[in-house]
C-alpha positions in Angstrom: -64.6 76.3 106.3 -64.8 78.3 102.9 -68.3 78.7 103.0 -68.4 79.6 106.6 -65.7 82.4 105.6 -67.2 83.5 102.3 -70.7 83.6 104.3 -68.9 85.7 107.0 -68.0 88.0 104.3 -71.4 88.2 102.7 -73.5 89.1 105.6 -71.8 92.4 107.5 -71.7 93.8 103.6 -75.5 92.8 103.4 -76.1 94.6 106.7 -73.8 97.3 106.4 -76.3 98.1 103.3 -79.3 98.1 104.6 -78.0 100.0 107.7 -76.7 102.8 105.0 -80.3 102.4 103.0 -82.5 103.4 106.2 -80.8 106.5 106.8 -80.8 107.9 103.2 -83.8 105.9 101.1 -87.1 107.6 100.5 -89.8 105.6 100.3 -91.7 105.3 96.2 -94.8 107.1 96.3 -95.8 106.6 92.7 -97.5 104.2 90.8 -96.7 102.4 87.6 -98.7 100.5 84.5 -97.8 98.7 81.2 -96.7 101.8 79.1 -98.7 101.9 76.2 -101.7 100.3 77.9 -102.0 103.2 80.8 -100.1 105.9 79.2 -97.1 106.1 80.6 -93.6 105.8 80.8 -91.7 102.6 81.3 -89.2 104.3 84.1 -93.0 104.9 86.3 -92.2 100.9 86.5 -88.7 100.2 86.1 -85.3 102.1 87.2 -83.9 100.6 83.6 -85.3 98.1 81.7 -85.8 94.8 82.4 -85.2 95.9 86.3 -88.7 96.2 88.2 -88.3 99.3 91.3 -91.1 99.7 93.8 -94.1 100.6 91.7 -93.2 97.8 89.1 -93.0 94.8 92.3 -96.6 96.7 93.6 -97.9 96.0 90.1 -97.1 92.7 89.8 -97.8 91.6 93.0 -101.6 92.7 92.1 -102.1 90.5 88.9 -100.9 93.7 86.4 -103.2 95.8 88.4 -102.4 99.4 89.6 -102.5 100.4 92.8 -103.3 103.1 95.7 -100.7 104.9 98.0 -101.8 101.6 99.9 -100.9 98.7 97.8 -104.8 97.8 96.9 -106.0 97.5 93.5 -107.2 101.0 92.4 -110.8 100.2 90.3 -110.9 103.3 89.5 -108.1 102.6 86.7 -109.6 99.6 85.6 -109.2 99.0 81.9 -111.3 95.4 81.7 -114.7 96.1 79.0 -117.6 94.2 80.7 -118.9 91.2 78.0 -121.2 90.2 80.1 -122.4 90.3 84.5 -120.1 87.5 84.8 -117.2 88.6 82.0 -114.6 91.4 81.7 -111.7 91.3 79.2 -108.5 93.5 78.1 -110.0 96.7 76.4 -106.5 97.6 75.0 -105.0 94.0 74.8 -101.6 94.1 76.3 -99.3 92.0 73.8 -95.5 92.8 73.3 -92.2 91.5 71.6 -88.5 91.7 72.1 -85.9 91.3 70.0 -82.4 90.6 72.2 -79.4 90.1 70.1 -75.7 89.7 70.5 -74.2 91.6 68.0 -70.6 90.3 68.5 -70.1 87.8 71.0 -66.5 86.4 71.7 -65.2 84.0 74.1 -62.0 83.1 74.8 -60.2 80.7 72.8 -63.0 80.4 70.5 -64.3 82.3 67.4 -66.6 85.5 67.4 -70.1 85.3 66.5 -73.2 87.1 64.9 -75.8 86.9 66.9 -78.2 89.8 66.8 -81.5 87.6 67.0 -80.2 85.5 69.8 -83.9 85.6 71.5 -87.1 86.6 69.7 -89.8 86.8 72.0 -93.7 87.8 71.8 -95.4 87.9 75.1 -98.9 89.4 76.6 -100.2 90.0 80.4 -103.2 91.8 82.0 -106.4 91.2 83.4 -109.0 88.2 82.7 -111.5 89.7 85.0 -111.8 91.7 87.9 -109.5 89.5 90.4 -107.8 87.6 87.6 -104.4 87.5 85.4 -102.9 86.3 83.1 -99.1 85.8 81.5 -98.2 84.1 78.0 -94.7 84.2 76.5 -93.7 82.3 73.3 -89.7 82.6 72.9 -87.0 80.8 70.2 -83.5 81.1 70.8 -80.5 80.6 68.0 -78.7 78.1 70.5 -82.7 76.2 70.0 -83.0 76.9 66.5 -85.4 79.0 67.0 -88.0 76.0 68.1 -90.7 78.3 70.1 -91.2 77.8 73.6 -93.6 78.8 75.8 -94.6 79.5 79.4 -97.2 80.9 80.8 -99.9 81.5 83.7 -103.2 82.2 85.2 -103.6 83.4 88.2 -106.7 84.8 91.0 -106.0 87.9 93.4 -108.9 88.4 95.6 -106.9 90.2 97.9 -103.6 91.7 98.4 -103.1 89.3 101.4 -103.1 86.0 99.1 -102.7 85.4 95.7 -103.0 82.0 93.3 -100.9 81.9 90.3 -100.7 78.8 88.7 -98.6 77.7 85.7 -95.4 77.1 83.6 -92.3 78.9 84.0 -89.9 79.5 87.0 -90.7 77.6 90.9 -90.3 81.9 91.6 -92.4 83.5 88.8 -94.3 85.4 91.0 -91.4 87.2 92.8 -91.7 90.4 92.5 -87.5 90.8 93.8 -84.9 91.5 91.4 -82.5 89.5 93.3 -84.1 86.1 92.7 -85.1 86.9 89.2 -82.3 85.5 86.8 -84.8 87.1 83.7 -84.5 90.2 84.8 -81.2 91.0 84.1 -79.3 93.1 81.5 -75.9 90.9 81.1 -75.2 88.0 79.0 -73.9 86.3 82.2 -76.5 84.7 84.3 -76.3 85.1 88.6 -74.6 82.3 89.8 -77.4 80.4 92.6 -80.1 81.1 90.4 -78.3 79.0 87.5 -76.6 76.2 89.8 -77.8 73.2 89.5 -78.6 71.6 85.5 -82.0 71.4 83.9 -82.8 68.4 85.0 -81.8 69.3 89.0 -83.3 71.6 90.5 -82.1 75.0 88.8 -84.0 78.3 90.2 -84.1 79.5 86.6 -85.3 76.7 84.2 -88.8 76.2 83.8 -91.6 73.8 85.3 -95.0 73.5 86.1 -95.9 75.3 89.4 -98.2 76.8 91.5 -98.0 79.8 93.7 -99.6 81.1 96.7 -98.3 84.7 97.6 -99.4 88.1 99.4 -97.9 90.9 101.6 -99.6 91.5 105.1 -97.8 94.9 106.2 -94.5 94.8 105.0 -94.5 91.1 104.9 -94.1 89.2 101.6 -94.6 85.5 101.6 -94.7 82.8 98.9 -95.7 79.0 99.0 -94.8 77.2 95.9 -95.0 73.6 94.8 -93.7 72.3 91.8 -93.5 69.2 88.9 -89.4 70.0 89.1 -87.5 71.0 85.8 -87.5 68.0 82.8 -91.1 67.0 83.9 -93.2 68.8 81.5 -95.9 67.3 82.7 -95.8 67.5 86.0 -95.2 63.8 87.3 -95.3 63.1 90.4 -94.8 66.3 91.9 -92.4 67.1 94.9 -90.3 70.2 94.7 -91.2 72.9 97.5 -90.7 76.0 98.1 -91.2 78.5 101.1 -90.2 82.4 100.8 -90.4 85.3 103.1 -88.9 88.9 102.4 -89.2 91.7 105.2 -89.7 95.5 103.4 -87.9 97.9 105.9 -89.2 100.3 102.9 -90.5 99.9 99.9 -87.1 100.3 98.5 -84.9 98.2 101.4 -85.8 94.3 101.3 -83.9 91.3 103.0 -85.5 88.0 102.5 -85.0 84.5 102.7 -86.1 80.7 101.2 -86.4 77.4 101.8 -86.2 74.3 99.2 -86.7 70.9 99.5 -87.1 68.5 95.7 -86.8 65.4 95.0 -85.4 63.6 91.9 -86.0 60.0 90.6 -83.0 58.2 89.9 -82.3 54.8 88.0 -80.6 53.9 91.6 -83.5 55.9 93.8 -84.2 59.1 95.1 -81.7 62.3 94.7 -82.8 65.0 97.5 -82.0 68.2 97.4 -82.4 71.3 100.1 -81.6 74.4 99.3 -81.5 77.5 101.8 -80.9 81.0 100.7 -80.9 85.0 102.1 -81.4 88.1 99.4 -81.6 91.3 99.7 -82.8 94.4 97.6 -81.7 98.3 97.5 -83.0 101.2 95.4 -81.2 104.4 96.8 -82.0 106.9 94.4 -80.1 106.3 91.4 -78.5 103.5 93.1 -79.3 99.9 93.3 -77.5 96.7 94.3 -79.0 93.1 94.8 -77.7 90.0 96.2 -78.4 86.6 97.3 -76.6 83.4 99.1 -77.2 79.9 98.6 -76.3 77.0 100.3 -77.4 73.4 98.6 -76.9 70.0 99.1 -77.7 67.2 97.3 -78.2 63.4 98.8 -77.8 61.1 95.9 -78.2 57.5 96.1 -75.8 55.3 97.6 -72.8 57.8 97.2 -71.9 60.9 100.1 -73.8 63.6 99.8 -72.1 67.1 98.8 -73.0 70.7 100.0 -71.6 73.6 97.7 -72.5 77.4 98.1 -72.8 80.0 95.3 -74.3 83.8 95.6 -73.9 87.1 93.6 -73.8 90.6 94.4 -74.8 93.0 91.9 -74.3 96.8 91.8 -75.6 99.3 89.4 -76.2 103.0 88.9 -78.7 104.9 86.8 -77.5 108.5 84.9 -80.8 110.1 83.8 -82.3 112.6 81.0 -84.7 113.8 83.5 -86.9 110.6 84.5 -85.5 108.6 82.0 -82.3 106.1 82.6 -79.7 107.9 79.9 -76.3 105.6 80.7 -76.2 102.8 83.3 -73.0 100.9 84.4 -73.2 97.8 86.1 -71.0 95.5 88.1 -71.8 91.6 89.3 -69.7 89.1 91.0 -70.8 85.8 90.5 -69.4 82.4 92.3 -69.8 78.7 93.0 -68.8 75.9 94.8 -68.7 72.1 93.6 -67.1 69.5 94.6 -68.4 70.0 98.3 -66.9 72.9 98.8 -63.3 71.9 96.9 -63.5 74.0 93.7 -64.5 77.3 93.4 -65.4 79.0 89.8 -66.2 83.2 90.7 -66.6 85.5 87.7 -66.6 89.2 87.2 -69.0 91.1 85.1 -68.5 95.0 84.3 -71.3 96.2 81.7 -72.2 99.8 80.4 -76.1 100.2 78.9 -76.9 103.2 77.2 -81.0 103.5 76.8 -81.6 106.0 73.6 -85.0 105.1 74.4 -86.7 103.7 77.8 -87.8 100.2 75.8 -84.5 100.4 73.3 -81.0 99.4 75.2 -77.3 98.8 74.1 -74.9 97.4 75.8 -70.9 96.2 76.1 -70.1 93.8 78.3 -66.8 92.2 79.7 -67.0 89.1 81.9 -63.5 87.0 83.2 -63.0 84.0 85.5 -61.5 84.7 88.6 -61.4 81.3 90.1 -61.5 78.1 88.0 -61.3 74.6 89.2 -58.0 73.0 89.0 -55.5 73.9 86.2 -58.8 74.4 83.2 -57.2 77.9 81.4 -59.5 81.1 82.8 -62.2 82.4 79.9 -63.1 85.8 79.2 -66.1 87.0 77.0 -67.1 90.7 75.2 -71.0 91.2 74.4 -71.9 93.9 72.3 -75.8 94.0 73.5 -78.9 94.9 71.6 -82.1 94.5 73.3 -85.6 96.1 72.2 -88.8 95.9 73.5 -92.5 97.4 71.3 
């Protein structure tokens, strides 16, 4: 009955939203580009850094490709130098770092920390040839020790229509949506259904190899994914799918929805999971919110199976110096189920960025349980944020 309520709750805010969004959204018109490799600036692609708005999801949809006023791939802004009839690379070879660092970090109950080289991160994308991509990260963390990981992918895009990226990384790498992307975010605090789960079950956000077939027809967007699941680096056995479809009432208005089915070996046999969840996606100006609802359930061996919910809704608002974000609060509210359905853990996040620069961004950030299960003691945690991208 919780999840019936809290999903009773979720969906006239969800509609109420998008009902507000068609009478006052104007559709994007402009198109974006990596910034030093076309020559412009990163808000043509995001509305603040790491978020992606309309001209950013166009761009990746096409393979890191720019496109016309009709979402195909303008060749007239190729930048791939033919080697050969058969051969075009990268004239200007897109590669990047990023430095994201928590310059104090408390939690409650615990001691403060020095962090500012939490991640460390060098990373390229572009174009292989005319209709292909490519994607290459290499990251170390302090809670790692700084052992480097990577993920990575290739990918094919003869047409808008359908798309073939294949690789390691996240069962939704190649959605283009900020509400099922758990990297791009700006808080310490991850959203709540793309992080249920562990690495080793089924979690939206931890990495495995994949491969995804995508496109748009009309406002349409659609993804097929199949997966070796996370903790199977190499891809045994393979049986995680996923299904996606998202609806664009305008470039800037989305709703969409998924469907998951995996399954885990187990000592005892076969854990199954299904997973079923509904986003949605709003850029109103300097206004944007995001949001999604999950509902999972897991079928162990030999034991009852459970069913717990989790979603997030996220709100944030963009000041600007002209084009370029200047000061941009945020608030999430994340929370999950366990327990099927008997303990719920929520969490409130408020964060201010300030963006002296469009790839340079600091932030504070206060985050405090709402709900925990049982009697545990509620935790709080202050970020002070530093995050660069060159």
């Amino acid at each position: 009955m919780k999840s019936i309520h809290r999903m009773s709750l979720f969906c006239p805010a969800l509609l109420a939203g998008v009902i507000v969004a068609g009478l006052t959204a104007e559709p994007a018109s402009a198109i974006s580009a990596f910034a030093r490799k076309y020559k412009v600036e990163c808000s043509n692609c995001h509305s603040a850094m790491p978020y992606l708005n309309a001209n950013g999801r166009a761009f990746k949809e096409a393979g890191y490709r720019l496109v016309d006023s009709h979402g195909n791939v303008d060749k007239t802004m190729d930048t791939t130098e033919k080697v050969s009839d058969s051969q075009a690379m990268e004239k200007y070879f897109p590669i990047g770092g990023r430095f994201k660092g928590y310059v104090y970090n408390k939690v409650k109950s615990e001691d403060g920390q020095l962090r500012p080289a939490h991640e460390i991160e060098i990373f390229a994308a572009g174009s292989l040839w005319d209709t292909a991509s490519f994607f290459l990260e290499l990251e170390g963390e302090d809670e790692g020790d700084f052992v480097t990981g990577a993920v990575g992918s290739f990918g094919w895009h003869p047409s808008r229509q359908a798309n073939l990226v294949m690789g390691y990384g996240s069962i939704l790498h190649t959605d283009p949506y900020n509400s099922v992307s758990n990297h791009r975010r700006t808080t310490a605090t991850h959203k709540a259904p793309l992080n249920y789960g562990n690495s080793q079950a089924a979690r939206f956000r931890a990495d495995a190899e994949f491969a995804n077939f995508y496109g748009r027809v009309g406002s349409f967007f659609y993804e097929a994914s199949y997966s070796g699941g996370n903790g199977n680096p190499e891809g045994d056995n393979p049986r995680d799918y996923l299904g996606r479809l998202a609806f664009d009432f305008t470039p800037d208005i989305m709703i969409g929805g998924l469907y998951y089915v995996a399954t885990r070996d187990r000592s005892a046999g076969d854990l199954d999971v299904t997973r079923t969840g509904l986003d949605f996606n709003l850029d109103l100006g300097n206004f944007f919110a995001s949001g999604m609802y999950l509902t999972s359930k897991e079928e162990p061996p030999g034991v009852a199976s459970q069913t717990n919910d989790s979603a997030f809704v996220e709100l944030y608002f963009t000041s600007r110096r002209g084009e370029r974000p200047l000061v941009v609060p945020l608030v999430r509210y994340d929370w999950t189920e366990s327990n099927d359905g008997r303990d719920t853990t929520s969490v409130v996040t408020a964060q201010v960025n300030t963006y002296p620069i469009q790839n340079a961004r600091l932030a504070l950030e206060y985050s405090k349980e709402i709900d925990v299960p049982g009697t545990r003691e509620k935790s709080d945690r202050i970020v002070l944020m530093a995050d660069v991208n060159f």
